[in-house]
N, C-alpha and C positions, 0 to 999 in steps of 0.2 A: 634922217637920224637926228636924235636928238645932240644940242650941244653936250659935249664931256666937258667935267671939269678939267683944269690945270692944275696939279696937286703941285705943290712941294713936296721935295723927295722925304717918304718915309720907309721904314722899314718894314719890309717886305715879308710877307710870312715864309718861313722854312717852306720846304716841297712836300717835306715828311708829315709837317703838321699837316697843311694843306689837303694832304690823301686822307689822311684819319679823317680831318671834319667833312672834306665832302662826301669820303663813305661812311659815316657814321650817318649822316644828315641821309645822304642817299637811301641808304639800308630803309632807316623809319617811310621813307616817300613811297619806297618801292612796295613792303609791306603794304602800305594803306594801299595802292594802286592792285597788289596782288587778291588782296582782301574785297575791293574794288569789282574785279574781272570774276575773282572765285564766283559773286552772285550773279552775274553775267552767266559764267558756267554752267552754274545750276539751270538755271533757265535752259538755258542748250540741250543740258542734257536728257531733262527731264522734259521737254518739249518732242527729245528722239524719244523718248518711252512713250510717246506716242503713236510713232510709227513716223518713216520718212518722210510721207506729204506734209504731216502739221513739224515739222523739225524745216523744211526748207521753205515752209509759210514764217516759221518765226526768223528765220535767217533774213528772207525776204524781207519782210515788215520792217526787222532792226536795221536791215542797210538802207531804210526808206528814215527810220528816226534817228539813226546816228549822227546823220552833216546837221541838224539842229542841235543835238546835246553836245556834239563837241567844236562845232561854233562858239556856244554858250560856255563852253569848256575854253576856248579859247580868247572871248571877253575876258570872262574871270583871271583868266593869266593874268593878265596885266594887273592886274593888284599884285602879285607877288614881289616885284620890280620896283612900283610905287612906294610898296608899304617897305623893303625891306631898305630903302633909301632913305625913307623918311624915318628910319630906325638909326639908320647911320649919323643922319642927320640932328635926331633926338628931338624930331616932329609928331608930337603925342597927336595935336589935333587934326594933323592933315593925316593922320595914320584912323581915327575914329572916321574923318568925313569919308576917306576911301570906302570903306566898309562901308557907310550910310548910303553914298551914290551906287557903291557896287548892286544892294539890293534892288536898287532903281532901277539899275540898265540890266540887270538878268530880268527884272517884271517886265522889262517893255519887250525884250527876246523871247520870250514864254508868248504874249498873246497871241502875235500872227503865229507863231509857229506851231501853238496847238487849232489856233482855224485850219491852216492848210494841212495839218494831218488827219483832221476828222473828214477829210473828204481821199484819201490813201488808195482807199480800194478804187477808186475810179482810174484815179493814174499810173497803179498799178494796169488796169486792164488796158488801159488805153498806150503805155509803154509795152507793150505785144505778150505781157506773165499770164500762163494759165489761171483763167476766170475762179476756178473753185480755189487753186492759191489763195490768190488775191484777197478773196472773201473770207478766210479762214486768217490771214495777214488782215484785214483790215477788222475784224471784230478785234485782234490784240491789239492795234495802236487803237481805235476808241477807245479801250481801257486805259493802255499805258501813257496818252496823251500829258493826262493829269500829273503827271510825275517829276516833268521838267521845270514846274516853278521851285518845288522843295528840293530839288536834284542843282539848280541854278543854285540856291540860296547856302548850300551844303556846301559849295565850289568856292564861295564869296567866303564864307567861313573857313575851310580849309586852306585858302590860301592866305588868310587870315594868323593863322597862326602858325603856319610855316614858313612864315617869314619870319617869326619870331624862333625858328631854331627847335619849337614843341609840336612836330606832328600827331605824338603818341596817342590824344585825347580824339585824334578822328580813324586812327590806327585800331582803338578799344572797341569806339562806339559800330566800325565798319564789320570787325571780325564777328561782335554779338550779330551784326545784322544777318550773318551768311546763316547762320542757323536758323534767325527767325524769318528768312527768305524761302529756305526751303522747308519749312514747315507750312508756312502760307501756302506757299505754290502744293504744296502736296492736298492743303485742304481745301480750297479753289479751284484748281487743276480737277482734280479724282474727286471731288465731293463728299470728303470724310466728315464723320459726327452729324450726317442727315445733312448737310448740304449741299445745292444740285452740282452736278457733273457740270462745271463752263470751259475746262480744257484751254483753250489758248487766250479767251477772256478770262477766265480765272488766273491765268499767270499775270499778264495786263494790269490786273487787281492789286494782286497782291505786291508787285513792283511798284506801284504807287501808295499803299497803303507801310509800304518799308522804308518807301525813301523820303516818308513827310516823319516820322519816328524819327530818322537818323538828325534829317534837320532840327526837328523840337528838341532831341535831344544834348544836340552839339550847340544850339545858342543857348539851351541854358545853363551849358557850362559857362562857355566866355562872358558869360554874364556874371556867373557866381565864382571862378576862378582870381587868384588874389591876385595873381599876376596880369589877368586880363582886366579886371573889371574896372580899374581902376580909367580906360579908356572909354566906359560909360557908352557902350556900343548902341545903344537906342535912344542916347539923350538928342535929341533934335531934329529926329529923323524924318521929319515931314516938311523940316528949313528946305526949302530948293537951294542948289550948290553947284550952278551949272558950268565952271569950270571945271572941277573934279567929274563932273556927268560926260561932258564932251571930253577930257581928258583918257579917263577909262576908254569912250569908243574908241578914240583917236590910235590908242594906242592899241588896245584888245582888239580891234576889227582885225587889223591886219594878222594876227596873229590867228585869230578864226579864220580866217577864210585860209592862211597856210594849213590850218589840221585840216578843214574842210578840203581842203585840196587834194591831202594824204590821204582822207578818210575815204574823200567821194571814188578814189584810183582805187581802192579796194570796192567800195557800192557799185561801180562801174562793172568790176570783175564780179561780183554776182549778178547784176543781170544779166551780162552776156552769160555766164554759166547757165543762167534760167531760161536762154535761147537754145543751149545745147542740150539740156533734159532735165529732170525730177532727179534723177542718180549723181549727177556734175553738181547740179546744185546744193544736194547732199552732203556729197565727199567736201566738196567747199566750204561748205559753213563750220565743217568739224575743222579744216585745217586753218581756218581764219581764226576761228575761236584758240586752237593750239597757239599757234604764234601770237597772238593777241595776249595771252597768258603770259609768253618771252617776253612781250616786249613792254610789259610794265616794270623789266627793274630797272633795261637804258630809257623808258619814260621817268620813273622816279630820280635818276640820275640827272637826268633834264633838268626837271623842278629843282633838284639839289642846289645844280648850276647858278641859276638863274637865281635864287638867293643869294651864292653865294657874293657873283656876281655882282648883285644889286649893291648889297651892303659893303664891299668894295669902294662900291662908286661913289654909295654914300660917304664912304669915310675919304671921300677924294685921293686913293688910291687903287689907280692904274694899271700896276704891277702885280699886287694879289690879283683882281682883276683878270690880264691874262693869264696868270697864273692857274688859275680856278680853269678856268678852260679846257688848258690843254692836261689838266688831270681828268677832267670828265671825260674828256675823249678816250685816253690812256685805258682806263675804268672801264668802259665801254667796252674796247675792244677788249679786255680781258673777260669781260661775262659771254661776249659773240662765240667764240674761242668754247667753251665750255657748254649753252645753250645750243649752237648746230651740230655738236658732236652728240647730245644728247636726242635731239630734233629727229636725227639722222638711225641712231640704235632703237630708238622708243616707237618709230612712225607707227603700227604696226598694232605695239598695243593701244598708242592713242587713240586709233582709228575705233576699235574698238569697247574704246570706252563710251563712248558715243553712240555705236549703231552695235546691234545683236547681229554676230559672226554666226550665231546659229538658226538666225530669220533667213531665209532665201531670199527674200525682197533686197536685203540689207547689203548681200555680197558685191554686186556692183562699186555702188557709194564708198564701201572699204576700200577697195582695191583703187579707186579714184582717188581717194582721200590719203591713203599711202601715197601716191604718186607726188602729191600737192605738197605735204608735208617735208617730203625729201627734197623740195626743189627749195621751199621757202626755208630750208635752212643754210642756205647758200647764200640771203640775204641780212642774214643776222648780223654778220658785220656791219656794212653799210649802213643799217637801218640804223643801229645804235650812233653810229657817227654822226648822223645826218639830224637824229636829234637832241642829242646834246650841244654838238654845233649851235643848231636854232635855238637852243635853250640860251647860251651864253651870250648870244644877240641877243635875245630878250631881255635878259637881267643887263647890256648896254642902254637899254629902248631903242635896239635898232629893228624895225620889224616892218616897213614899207615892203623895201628892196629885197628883203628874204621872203617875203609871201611870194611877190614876184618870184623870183628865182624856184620855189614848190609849185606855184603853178603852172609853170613849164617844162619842169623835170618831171610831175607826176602824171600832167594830162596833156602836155603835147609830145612830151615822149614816152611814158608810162602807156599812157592811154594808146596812144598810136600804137604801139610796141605789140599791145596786148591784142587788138582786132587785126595788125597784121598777121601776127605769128599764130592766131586760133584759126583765124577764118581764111584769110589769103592763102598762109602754107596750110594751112589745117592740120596744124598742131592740137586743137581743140583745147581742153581746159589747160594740160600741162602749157601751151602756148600762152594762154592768160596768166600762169603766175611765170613764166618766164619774162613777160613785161613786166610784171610786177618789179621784178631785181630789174630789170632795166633802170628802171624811173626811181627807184630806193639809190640805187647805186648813183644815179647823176646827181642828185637831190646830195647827197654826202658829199661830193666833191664841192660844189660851187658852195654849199653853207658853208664844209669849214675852210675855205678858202676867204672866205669874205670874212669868216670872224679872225682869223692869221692875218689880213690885210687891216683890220680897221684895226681891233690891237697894237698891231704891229707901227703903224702909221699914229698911234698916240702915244707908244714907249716913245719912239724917235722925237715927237714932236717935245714930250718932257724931259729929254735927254738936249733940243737943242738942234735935233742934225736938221737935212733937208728932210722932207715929206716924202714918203713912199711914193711912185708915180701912180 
């Protein structure tokens, strides 16, 4: 972890103010994130207007590009932290160079990682996925490969301005996109206005042709915005800055490979699912997608966090600091609380938004897919703890020892958890998301136990006492 500063005692923000700004701030993240998932959705669903096999190819395919995008998702973090310090701090120019190196270290994440997905469908077959899958999964990521530079470059930007307190401007630019997402996907997909039928490479298409729009159009606001511009976000950009370059890795690594960690304990549960049948992997993908929707408001709360956090530290106070924390948590379990009650009544219809109750193909994957959804809404608590937790570490820069900690909780216990209870007891899919809350549920305890300890251990230390053991 990195060193904290030793403030002098200042005054501490109210608790009351404290809730307002991190749900205020929260609210806008969570949006962008919902707004985020909605075209993710689209994609889903309109993938099942296909029929089941191209719906559990796209399922497949995305848990084959996810641990790249949110690796790359998890680089980018680390600006949020950087920048909202050097805000505290009233560091104009280390706050432009962050941005300049960020673009850098998402381009050099982008190349291997679109070489090794244009070869997909082979490791798909060769990891034991039905061959016609595969194939039908690997025509969508040759499309959708292209997508992760301007999806990288969006993340640099967005976090960019969320550290400055203004999410709104990627909150506007995300909600226009869901429309012009699904309009693409309908005319790529179905081949409307005379053009051919590509079905799952027309989706592919059209998610990369949406997400180099949102980038063009989010840098040339911060470019022309009075409040941004003034940080001249492209002046120098080709200067090398290689402390700020290994800075970012140093610190976004660890933080990718902890989502990569979460991400892969879920891509894990869909292959196995893809060992159990075409119907398991089905019903999966609609209930991944279901709680994937939940879980961007305790992700936007995370981001919140980690702001607030940062600028905290910036202002070399400690005590907002924890403070910020243990409101995000608070917050957290209040939306859990309201989400698996919802999770729980709705299964049903969710299910059904996704796959046609009046297809016979389709009934199985339902009834699966209900099953899935009532389980993962037993997880809504923990999940949300466990990432606002690691959010508040982050906005410390403490993020080694908490990767560590996710990848143990998620794939030596998650993961173990999950091939005992499907395949040993032959619980089958309901046994894979019963690991799932395994390794969610560990994952929450030891983060926010470590952010209670290290907190905890620098009130004392500016207060004077002994050190926490």
């Amino acid at each position: 972890m990195s060193a904290l500063p030793s403030p002098a005692s200042q005054t501490a923000t109210t608790w009351s103010a404290e809730v307002r700004a991190t749900f205020n701030l929260g609210v806008m993240l969570a949006l962008t994130q919902l707004a985020s998932i909605a075209m993710t959705t689209t994609d889903v669903v309109m993938a099942g207007w296909l029929g089941p096999r191209y719906l559990a190819a796209e399922s497949l395919a995305g848990s084959a590009v996810y641990p790249f995008f949110f690796f790359g998702m998890g680089v980018a973090a680390a600006l949020a932290p950087m920048i909202a310090q050097d805000i505290g701090r009233g560091n104009s120019n280390g706050i432009r160079r962050s941005v300049q190196q960020g673009f850098w270290v998402m381009t050099a994440l982008s190349i291997p990682s679109m070489i090794f997905l244009s070869h997909i469908e082979t490791v798909l077959v060769l990891l034991g996925q039905d061959p016609h899958i595969a194939a039908l999964g690997g025509g969508y990521v040759q499309a959708v490969l292209w997508s992760l530079l301007p999806s990288f470059g969006f993340l640099v930007l967005r976090n960019f301005i969320s550290a400055h307190g203004r999410p709104r401007s990627a909150l506007i630019i995300m909600l226009a996109a869901i429309g012009v997402n699904g309009l693409s996907n309908y005319v790529l997909m179905f081949g409307a206005f005379g053009l051919p039928r590509l079905e799952l490479v027309g989706l592919g298409l059209s998610t990369t042709l949406v997400s180099w729009l949102m980038f063009v159009v989010l840098l040339g606001f911060c470019l022309r915005d009075k409040h941004f511009r003034k940080y001249q976000l492209l002046a120098g950009t080709w200067k090398s800055d290689w402390p700020h370059f290994t800075a970012i890795f140093k610190l976004g690594s660890p933080i990718g490979f902890g989502i990569i960690a979460e991400v892969g304990m879920f891509a894990l549960a869909t292959f196995l699912m893809g060992l159990i049948g075409a119907d398991a992997l089905a019903g999966n993908a609609v209930a991944i997608q279901a709680t994937a929707v939940v879980f961007m408001v305790p992700m936007g709360l995370s981001q919140a966090v980690t702001v607030r956090v940062g600028l905290a530290i910036g202002r070399d106070n400690l005590r907002d600091a924890r403070q910020v924390g243990i409101v995000g948590i608070g917050l957290s379990i209040g939306f859990a609380v309201l989400s698996a009650s919802c999770l729980i009544v709705f299964a049903q219809d969710i299910a059904e938004l996704f796959l046609d109750k009046d297809r016979a193909n389709d009934q199985a994957a339902i009834t699966l897919a209900v099953t899935f959804i009532t389980v993962a809404a037993f997880f809504q608590l923990v999940d949300g703890i466990q990432a606002v937790s690691a959010g508040a570490l982050r906005g410390m820069k403490d993020t080694t020892i908490p990767m560590c900690m996710q990848v143990i909780s998620y794939w030596g216990v998650g993961g173990t958890s999950m091939v005992i209870l499907a395949f040993t007891l032959d619980f089958q899919g309901a046994g894979i998301w019963a690991g799932l809350v395994i390794g969610l549920s560990v994952a929450s305890v030891v983060l926010s136990w470590r952010f209670h300890h290290l907190s905890k251990r620098a009130m004392q230390t500016i207060a004077g006492l002994p050190e926490a053991g």
